[in-house]
VEXNU-590140 format. One record per residue (C-alpha): residue number from 0; residue in three letters; z, y, x. Coordinates in steps of 0.001 Angstrom, whole numbers, plus 524288, in hexadecimal, padded with zeros to 5 digits. Each point is the difference from the previous one (the first is absolute). Layout:
// VEXNU-590140
<NUM,Ala,<Z,Y,X>>,
...
This chain:
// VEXNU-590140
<0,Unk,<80000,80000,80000>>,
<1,Unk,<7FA08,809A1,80A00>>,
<2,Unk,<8006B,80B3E,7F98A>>,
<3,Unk,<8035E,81035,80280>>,
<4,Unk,<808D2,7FF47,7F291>>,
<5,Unk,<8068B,7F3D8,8068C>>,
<6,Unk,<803A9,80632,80B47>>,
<7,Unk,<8050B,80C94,7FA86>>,
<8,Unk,<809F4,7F6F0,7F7E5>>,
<9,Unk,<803F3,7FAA3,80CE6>>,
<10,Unk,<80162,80C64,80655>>,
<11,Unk,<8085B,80573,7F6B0>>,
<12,Unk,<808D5,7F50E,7FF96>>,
<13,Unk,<80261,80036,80EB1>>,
<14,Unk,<801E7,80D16,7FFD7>>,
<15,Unk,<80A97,800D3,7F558>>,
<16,Unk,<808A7,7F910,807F8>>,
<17,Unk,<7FE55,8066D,80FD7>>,
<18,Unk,<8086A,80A28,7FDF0>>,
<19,Unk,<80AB8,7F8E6,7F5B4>>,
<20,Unk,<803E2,7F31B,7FC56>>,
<21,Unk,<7FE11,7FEEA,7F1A0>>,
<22,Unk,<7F47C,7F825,7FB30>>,
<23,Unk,<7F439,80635,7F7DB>>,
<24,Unk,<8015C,7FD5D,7F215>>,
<25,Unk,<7F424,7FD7F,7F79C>>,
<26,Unk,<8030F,80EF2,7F8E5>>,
<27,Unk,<800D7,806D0,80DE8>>,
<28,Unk,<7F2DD,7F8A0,8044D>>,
<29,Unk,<7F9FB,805CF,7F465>>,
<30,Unk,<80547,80C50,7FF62>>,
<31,Unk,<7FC6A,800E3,8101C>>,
<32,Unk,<7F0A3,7FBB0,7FD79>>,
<33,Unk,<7FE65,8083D,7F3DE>>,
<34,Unk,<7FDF3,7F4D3,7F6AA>>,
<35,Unk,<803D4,7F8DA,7F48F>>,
<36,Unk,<80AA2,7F79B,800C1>>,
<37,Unk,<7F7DD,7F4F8,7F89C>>,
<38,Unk,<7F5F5,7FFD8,8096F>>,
<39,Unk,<809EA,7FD9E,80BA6>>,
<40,Unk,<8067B,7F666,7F9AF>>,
<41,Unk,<7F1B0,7F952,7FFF3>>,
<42,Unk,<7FCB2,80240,80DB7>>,
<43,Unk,<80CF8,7FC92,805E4>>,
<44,Unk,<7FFF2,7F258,7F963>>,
<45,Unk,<7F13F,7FEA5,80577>>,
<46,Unk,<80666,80501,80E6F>>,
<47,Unk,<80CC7,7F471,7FDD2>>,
<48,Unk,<7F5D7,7F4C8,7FBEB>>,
<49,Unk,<7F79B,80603,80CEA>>,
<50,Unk,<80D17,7FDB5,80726>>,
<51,Unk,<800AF,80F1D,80523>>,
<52,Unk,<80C29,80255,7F806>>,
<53,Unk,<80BF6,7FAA3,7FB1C>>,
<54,Unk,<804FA,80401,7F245>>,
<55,Unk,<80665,7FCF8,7F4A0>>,
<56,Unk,<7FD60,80541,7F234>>,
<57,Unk,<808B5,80C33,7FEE6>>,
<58,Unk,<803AB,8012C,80D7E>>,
<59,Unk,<7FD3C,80424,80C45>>,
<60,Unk,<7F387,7FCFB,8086D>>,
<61,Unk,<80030,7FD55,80CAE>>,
<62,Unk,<7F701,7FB84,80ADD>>,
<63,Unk,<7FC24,7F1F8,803EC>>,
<64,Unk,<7FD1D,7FF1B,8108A>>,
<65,Unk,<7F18C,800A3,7FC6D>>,
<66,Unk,<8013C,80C42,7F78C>>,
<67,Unk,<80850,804F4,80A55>>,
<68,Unk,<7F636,7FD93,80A08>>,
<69,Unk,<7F44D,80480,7F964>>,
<70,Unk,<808DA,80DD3,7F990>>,
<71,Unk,<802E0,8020B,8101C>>,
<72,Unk,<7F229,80022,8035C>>,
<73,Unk,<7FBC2,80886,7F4FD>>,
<74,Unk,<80AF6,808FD,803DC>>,
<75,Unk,<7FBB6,7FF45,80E5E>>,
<76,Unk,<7F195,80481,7FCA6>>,
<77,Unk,<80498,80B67,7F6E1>>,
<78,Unk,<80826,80454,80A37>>,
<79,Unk,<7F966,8004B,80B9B>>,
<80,Unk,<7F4BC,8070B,7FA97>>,
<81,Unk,<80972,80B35,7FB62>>,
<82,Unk,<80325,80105,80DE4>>,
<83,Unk,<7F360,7FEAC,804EC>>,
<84,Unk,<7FC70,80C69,7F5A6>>,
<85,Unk,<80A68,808DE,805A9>>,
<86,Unk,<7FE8D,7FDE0,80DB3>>,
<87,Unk,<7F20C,7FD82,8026B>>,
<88,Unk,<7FAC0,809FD,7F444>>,
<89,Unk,<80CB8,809B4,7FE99>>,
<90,Unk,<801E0,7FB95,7F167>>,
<91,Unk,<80D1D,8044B,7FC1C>>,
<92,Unk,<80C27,7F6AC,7FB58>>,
<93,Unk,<7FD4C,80406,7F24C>>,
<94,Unk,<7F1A8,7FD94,7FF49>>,
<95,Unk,<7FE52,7F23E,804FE>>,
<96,Unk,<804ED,7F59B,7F5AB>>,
<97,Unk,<7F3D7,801E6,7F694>>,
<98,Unk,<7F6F6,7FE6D,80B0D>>,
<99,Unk,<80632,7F422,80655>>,
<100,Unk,<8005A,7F967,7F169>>,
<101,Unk,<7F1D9,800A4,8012B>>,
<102,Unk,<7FD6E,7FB74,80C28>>,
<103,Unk,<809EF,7F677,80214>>,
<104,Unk,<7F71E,7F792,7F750>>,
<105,Unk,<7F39B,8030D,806CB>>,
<106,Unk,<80357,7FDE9,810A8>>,
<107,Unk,<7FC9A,7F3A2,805F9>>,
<108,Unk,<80D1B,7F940,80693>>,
<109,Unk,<7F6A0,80380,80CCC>>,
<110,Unk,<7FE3D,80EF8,7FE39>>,
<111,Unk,<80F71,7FE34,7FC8A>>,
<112,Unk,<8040F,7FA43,80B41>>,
<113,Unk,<7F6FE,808F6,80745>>,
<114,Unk,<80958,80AD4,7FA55>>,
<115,Unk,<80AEF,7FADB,8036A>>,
<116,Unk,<7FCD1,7FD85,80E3F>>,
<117,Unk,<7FAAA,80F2A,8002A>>,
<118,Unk,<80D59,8049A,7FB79>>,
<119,Unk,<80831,7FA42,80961>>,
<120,Unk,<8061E,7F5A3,7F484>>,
<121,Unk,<807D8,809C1,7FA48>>,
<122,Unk,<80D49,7FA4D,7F822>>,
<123,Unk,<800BD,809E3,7F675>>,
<124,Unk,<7F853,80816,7F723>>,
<125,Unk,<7FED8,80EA8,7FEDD>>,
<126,Unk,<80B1A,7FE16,7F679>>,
<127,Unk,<807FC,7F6E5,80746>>,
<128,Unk,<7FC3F,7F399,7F856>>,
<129,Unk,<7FF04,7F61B,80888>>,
<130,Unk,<7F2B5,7F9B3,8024D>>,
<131,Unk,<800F7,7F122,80125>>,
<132,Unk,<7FA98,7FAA7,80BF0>>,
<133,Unk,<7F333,7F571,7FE40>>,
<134,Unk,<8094D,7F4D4,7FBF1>>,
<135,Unk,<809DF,808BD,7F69F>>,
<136,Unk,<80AA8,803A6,80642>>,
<137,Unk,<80523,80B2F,800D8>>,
<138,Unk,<80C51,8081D,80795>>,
<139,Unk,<809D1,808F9,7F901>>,
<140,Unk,<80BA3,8045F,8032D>>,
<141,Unk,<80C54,802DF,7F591>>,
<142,Unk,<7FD36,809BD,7F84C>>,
<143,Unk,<80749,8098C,7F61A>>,
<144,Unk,<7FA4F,80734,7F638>>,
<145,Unk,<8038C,80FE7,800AF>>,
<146,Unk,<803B7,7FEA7,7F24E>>,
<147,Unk,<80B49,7F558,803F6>>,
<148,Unk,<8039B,806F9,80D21>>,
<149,Unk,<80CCE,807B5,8011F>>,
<150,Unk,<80103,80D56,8066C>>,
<151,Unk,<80004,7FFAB,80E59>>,
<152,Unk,<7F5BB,7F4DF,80048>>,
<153,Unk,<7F846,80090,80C9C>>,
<154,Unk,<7F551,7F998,800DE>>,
<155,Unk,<7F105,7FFDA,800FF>>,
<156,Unk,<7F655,7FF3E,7F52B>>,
<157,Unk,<7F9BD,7F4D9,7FF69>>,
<158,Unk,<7F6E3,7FFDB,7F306>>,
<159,Unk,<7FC2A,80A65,7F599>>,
<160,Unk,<7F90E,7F8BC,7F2AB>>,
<161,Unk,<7F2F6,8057F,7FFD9>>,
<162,Unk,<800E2,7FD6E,7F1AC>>,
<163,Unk,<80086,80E49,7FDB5>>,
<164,Unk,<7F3FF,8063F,807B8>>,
<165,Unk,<8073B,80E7E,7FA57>>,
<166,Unk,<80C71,7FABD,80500>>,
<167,Unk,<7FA39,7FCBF,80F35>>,
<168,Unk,<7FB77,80C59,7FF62>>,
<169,Unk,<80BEA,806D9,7FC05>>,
<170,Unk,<807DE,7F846,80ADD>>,
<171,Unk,<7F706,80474,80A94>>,
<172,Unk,<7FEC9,80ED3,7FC65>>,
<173,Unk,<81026,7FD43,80009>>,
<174,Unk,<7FEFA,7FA87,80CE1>>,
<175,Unk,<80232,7F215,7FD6F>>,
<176,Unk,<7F966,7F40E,808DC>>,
<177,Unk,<7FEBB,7F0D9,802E7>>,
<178,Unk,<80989,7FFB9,80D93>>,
<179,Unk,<80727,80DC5,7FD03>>,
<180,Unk,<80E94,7FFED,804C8>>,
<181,Unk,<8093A,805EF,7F3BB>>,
<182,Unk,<80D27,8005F,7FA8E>>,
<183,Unk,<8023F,80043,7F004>>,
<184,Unk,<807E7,80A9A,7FE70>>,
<185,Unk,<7FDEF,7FC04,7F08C>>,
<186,Unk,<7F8A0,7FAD7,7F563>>,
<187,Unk,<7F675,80B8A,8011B>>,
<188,Unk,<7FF8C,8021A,80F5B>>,
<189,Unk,<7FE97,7FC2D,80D16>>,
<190,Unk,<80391,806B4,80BBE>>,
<191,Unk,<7F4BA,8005A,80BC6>>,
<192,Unk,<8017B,803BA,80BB5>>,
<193,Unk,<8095F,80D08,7FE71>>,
<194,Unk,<7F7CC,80172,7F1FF>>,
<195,Unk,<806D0,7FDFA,7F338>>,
<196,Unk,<7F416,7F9C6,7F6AC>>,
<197,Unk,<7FF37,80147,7F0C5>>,
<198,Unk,<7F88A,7F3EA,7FB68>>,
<199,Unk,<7F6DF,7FF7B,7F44E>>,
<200,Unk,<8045E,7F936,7F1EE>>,
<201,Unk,<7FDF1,7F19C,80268>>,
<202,Unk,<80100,7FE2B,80EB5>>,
<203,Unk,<80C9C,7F99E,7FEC7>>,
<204,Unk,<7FB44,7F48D,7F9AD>>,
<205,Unk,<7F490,8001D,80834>>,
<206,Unk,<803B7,80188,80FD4>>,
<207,Unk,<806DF,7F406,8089D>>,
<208,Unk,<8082A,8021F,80932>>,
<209,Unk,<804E4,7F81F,80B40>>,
<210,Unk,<80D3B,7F8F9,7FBEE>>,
């Protein structure tokens, strides 16, 4: 079952659960691919009987080694072309998730590998999502989300969700990066350098610190 739909199920699912522990649930898989909860129901059943996922009516999916395997390499392909677009053709962090949904479709694993050779096999996106290597694995440290860490946190930050394109923006007018050293000060900001940062609605629930 070779298929872009297929593979956007699996991606979802595997990335649900990289930065928290709870499982997808058939609603949140939905509610995350914009569709109706009947037709999910349908395709997950046809991904369990494919063996790519585990599930039981009402609860929780999860996924088998081969969905796990074949989410990892999707992953890997989206994300190394969003860091081939910024550094070899200056894209920004905000503008290269639509164009790597296209293209991680269309690349040959040879033009990919090509890509990553040319790039030095980065570990990390422009993000900070890790990008697994060419047999899935992938390194992270612990993490914290800034909404969870207590004043006087130091730490770096490690990923921003580029679910938000207005939000990425908004945290790099504010000053924000993938690798910057800060200290929460509180729920709304972050202390860099000698500079006292006021972060946009939203970023707490969307940057990761390290623990």
């Amino acid at each position: 079952m070779a298929s872009p739909a297929v593979d956007d199920y699996l991606k979802t699912i595997y990335h649900h659960t990289e930065w928290q522990t709870d499982r997808i649930t058939p609603s949140q898989l939905a509610a995350e691919l914009g569709l109706a909860p009947s037709s999910v129901t349908e395709m997950v059943q046809k991904l369990a009987a494919q063996g790519l996922v585990t599930h039981r009516p009402y609860g929780p999916i999860a996924l088998s080694d081969e969905g796990e395997r074949r989410a990892a390499a999707i992953i890997r392909r989206h994300r190394l072309i969003e860091t081939w677009l910024v550094r070899e053709f200056g894209y920004a962090w905000d503008e290269v998730h639509d164009e790597a949904e296209v293209l991680e479709h269309s690349l040959s694993d040879r033009l990919l590998e090509r890509i990553d050779e040319r790039l030095g096999r980065p570990r990390f996106d422009p993000h900070g999502d890790a990008i697994p290597d060419a047999a899935g694995h992938v390194d992270r440290e612990p993490f914290v989300l800034l909404a969870s860490a207590s004043p006087g946190h130091a730490g770096r930050v490690l990923r921003v969700s580029d679910r938000d394109a207005s939000l990425l923006r908004a945290m790099e007018a504010a000053g924000v990066a993938v690798g910057a050293d800060v200290m929460v000060t509180d729920a709304g900001t972050l202390r860099i350098g000698a500079s006292e940062v006021a972060l946009p609605v939203g970023a707490a629930d969307a940057v990761w610190l390290s623990a």
